[in-house]
Biopython code that builds the backbone (N, CA, C, O; Angstrom):
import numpy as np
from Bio.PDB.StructureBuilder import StructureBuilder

atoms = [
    (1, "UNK", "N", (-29.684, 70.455, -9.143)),
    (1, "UNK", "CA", (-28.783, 69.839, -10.113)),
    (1, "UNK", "C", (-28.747, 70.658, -11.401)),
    (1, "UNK", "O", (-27.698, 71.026, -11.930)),
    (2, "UNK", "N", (-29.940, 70.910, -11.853)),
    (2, "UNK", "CA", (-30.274, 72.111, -13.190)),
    (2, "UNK", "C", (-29.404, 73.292, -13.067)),
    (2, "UNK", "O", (-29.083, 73.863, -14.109)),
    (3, "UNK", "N", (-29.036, 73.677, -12.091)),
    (3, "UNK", "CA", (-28.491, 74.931, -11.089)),
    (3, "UNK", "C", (-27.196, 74.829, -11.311)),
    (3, "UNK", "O", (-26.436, 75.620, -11.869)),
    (4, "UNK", "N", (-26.921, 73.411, -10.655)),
    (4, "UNK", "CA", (-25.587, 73.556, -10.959)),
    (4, "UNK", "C", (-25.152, 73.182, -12.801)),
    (4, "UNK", "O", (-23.938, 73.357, -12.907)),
    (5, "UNK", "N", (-25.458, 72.964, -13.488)),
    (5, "UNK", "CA", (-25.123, 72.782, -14.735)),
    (5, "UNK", "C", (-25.662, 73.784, -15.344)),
    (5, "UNK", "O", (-25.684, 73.626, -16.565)),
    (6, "UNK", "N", (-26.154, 74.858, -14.933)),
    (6, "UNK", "CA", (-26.320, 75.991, -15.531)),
    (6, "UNK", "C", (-25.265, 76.993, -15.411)),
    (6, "UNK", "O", (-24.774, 77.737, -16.261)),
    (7, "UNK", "N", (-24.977, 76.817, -13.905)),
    (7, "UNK", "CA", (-23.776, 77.586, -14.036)),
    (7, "UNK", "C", (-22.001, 77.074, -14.308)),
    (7, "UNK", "O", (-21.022, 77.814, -14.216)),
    (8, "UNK", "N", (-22.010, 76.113, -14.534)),
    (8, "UNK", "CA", (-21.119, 75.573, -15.119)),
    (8, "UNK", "C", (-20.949, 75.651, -16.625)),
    (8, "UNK", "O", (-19.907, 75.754, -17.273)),
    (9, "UNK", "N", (-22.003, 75.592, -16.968)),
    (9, "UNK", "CA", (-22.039, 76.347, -18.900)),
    (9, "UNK", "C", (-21.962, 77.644, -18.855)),
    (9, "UNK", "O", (-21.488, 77.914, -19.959)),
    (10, "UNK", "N", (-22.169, 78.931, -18.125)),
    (10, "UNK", "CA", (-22.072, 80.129, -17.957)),
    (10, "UNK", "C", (-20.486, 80.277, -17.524)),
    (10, "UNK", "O", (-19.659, 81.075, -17.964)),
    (11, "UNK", "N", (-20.361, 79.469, -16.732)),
    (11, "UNK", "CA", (-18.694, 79.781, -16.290)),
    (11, "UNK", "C", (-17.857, 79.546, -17.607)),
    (11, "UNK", "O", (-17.040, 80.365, -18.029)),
    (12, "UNK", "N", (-18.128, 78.427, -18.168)),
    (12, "UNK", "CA", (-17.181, 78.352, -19.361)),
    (12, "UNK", "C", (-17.543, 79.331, -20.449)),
    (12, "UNK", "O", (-16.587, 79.934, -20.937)),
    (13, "UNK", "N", (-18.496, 79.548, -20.823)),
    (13, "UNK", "CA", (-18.861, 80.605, -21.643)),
    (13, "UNK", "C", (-18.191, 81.729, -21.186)),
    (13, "UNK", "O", (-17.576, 82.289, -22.094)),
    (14, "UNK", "N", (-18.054, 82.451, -19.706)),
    (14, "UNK", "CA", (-17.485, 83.444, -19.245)),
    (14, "UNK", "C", (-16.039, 83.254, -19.455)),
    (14, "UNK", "O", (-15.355, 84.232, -19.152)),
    (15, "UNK", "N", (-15.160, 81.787, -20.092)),
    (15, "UNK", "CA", (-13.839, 81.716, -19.906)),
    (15, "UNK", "C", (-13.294, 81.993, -21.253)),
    (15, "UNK", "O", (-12.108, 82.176, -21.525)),
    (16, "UNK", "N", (-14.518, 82.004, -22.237)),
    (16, "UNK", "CA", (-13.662, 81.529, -23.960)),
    (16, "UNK", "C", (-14.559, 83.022, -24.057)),
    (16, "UNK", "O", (-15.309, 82.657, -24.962)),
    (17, "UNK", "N", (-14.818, 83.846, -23.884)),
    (17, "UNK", "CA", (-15.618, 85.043, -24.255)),
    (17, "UNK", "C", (-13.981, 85.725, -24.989)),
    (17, "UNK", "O", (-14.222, 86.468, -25.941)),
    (18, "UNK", "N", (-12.993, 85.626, -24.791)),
    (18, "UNK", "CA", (-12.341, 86.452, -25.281)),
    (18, "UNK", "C", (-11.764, 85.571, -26.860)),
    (18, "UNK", "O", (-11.215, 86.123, -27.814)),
    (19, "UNK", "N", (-12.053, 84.296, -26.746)),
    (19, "UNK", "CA", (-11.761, 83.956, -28.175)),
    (19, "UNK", "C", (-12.320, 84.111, -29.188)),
    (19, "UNK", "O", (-13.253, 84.913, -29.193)),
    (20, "UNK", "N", (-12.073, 83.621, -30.045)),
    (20, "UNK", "CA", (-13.085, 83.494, -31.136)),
    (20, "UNK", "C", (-13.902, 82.390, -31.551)),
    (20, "UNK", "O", (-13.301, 81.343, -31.792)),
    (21, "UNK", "N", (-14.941, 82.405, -31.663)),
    (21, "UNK", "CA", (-15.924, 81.108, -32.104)),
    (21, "UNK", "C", (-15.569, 80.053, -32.737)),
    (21, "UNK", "O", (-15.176, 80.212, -33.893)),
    (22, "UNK", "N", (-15.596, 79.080, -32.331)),
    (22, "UNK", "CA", (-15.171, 77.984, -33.209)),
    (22, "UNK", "C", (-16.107, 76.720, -33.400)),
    (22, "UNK", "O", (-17.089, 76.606, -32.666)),
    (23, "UNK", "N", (-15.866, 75.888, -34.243)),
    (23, "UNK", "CA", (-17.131, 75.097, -35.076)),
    (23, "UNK", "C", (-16.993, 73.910, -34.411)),
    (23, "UNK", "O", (-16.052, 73.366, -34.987)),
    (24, "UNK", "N", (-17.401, 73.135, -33.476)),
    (24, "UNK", "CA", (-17.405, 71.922, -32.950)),
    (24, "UNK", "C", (-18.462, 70.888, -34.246)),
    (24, "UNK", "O", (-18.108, 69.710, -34.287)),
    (25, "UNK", "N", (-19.377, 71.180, -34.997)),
    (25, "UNK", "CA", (-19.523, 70.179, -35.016)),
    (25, "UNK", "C", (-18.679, 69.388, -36.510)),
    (25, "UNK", "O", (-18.611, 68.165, -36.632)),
    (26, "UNK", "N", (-18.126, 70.334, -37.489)),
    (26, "UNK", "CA", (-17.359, 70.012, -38.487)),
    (26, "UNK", "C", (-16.092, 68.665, -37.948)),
    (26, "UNK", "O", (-15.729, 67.606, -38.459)),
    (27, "UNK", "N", (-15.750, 69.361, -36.754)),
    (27, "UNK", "CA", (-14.388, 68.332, -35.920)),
    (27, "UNK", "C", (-15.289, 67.121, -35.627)),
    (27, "UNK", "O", (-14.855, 65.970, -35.678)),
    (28, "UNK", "N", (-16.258, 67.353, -35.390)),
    (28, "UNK", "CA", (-17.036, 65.714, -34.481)),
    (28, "UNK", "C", (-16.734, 64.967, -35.701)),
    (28, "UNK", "O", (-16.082, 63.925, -35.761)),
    (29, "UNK", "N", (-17.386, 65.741, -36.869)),
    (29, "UNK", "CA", (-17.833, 64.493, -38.260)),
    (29, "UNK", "C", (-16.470, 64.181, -38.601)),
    (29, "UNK", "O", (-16.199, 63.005, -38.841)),
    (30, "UNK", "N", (-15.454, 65.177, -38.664)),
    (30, "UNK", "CA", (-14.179, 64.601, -39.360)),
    (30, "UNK", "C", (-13.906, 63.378, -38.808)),
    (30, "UNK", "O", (-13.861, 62.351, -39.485)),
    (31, "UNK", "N", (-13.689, 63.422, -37.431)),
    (31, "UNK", "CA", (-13.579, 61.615, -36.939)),
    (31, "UNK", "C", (-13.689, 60.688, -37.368)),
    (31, "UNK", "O", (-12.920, 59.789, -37.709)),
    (32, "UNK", "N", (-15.364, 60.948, -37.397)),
    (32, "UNK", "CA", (-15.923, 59.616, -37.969)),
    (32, "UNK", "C", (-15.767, 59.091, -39.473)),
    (32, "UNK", "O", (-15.762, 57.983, -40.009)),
    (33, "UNK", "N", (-15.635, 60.481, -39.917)),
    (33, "UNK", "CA", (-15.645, 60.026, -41.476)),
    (33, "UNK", "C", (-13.934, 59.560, -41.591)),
    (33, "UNK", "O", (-13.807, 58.847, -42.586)),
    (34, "UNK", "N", (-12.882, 59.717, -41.017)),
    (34, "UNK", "CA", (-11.652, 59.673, -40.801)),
    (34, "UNK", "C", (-11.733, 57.980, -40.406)),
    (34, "UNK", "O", (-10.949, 57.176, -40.911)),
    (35, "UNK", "N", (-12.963, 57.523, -39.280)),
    (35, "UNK", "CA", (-13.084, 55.753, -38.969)),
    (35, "UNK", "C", (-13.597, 55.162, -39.542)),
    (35, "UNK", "O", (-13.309, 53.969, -39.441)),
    (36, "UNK", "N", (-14.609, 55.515, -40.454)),
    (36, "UNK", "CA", (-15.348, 55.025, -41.562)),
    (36, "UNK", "C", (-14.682, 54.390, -42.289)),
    (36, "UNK", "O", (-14.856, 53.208, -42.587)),
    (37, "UNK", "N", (-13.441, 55.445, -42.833)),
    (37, "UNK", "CA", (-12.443, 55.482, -43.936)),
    (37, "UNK", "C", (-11.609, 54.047, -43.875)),
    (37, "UNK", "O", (-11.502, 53.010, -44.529)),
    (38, "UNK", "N", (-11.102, 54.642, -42.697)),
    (38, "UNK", "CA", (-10.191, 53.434, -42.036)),
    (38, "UNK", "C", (-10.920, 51.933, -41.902)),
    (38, "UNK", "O", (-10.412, 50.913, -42.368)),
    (39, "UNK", "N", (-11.807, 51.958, -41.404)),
    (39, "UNK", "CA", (-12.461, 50.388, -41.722)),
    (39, "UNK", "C", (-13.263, 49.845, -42.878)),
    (39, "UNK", "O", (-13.834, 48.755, -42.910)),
    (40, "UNK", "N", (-13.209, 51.058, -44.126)),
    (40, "UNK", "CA", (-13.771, 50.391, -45.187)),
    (40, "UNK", "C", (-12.208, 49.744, -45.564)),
    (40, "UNK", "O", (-12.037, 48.561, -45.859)),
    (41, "UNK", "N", (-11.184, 50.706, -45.497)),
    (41, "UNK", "CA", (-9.475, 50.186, -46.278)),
    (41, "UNK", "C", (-9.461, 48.953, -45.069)),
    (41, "UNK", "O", (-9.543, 47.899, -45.700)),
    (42, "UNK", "N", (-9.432, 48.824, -44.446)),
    (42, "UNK", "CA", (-9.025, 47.353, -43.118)),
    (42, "UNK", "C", (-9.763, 46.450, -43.980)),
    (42, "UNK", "O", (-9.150, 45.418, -44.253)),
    (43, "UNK", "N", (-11.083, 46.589, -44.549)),
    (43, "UNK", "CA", (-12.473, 45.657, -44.967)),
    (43, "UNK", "C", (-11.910, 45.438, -46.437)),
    (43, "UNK", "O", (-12.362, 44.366, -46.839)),
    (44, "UNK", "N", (-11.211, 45.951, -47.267)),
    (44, "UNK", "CA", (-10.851, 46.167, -48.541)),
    (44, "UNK", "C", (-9.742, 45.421, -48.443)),
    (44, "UNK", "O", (-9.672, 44.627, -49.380)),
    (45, "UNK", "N", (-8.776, 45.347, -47.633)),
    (45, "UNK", "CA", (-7.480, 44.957, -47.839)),
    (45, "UNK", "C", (-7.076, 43.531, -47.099)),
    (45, "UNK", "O", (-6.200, 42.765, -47.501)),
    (46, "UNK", "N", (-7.848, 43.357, -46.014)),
    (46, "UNK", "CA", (-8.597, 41.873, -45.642)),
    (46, "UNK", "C", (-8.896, 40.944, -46.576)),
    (46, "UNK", "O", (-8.336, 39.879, -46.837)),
    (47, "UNK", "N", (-10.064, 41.590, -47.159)),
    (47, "UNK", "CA", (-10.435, 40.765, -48.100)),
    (47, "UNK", "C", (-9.498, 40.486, -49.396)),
    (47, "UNK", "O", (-9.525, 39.388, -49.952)),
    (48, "UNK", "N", (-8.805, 41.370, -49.768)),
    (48, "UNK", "CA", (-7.612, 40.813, -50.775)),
    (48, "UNK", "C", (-6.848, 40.022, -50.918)),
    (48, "UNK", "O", (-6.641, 39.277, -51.876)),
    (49, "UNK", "N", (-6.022, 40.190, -49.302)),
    (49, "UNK", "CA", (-5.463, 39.185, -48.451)),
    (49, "UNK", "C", (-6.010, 37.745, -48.577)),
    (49, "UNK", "O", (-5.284, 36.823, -48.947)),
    (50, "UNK", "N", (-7.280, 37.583, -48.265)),
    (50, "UNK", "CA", (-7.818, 36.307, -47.848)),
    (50, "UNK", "C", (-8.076, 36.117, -49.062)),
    (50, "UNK", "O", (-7.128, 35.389, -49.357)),
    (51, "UNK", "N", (-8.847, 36.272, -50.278)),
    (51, "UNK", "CA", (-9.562, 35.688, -51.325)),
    (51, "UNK", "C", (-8.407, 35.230, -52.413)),
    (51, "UNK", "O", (-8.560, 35.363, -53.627)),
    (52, "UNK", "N", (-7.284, 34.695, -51.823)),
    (52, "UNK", "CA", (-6.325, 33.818, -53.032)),
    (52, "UNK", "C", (-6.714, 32.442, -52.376)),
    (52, "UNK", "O", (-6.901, 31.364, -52.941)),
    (53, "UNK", "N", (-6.792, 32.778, -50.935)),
    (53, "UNK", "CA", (-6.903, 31.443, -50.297)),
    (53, "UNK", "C", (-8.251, 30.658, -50.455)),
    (53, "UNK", "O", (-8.239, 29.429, -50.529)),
    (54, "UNK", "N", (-9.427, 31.391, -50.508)),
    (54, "UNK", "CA", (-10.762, 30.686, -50.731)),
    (54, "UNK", "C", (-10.908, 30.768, -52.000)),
    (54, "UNK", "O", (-12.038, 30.410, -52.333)),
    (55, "UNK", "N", (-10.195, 31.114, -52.933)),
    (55, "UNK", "CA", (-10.422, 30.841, -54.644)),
    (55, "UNK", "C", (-10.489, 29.732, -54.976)),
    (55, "UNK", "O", (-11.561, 29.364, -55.456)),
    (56, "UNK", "N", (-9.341, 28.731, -54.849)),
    (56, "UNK", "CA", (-8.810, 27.072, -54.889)),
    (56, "UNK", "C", (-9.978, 26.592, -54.648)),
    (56, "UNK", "O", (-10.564, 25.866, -55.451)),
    (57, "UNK", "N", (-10.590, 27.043, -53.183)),
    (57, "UNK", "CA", (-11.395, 25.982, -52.376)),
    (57, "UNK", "C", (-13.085, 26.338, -53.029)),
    (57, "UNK", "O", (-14.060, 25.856, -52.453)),
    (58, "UNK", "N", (-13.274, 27.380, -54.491)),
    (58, "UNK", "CA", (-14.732, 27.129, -54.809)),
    (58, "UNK", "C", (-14.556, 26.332, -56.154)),
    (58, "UNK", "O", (-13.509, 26.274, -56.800)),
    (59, "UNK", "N", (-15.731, 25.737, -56.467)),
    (59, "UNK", "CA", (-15.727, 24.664, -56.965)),
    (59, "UNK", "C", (-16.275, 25.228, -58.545)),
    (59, "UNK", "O", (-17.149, 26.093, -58.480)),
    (60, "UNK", "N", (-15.985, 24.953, -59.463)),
    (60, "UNK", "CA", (-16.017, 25.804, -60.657)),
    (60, "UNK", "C", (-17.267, 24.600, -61.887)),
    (60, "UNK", "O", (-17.555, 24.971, -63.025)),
]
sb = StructureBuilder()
sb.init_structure("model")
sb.init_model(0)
sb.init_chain("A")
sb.init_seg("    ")
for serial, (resi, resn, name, xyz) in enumerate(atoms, 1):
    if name == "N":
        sb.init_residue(resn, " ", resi, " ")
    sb.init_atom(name, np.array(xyz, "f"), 0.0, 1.0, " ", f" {name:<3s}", serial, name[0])
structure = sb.get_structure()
């Protein structure tokens, strides 16, 4: 099994040898920091939404 996933990373390595290097892990983080983003604004704008309605209902 080692065998075969050894040469399956050698084969692809043998396929991009003519490109140029490129940075996988900068693209991973952009994602996340791209979903982060997005569910702090969903969490931000939710709550704006909702808090006219539970204002009335606290007791002062």
């Amino acid at each position: 099994m080692a065998n075969q996933v050894g040469q399956r990373v050698s084969g692809a390595r043998a396929t991009t040898a003519g490109l140029p290097p490129f940075q996988t892990q900068d693209v991973s983080h952009e994602g996340s920091v791209r979903a982060a983003v997005a569910a702090l604004v969903l969490v931000v704008v939710s709550a704006l939404a909702i808090f006219p309605f539970i204002l009335p209902s606290i007791p002062v």
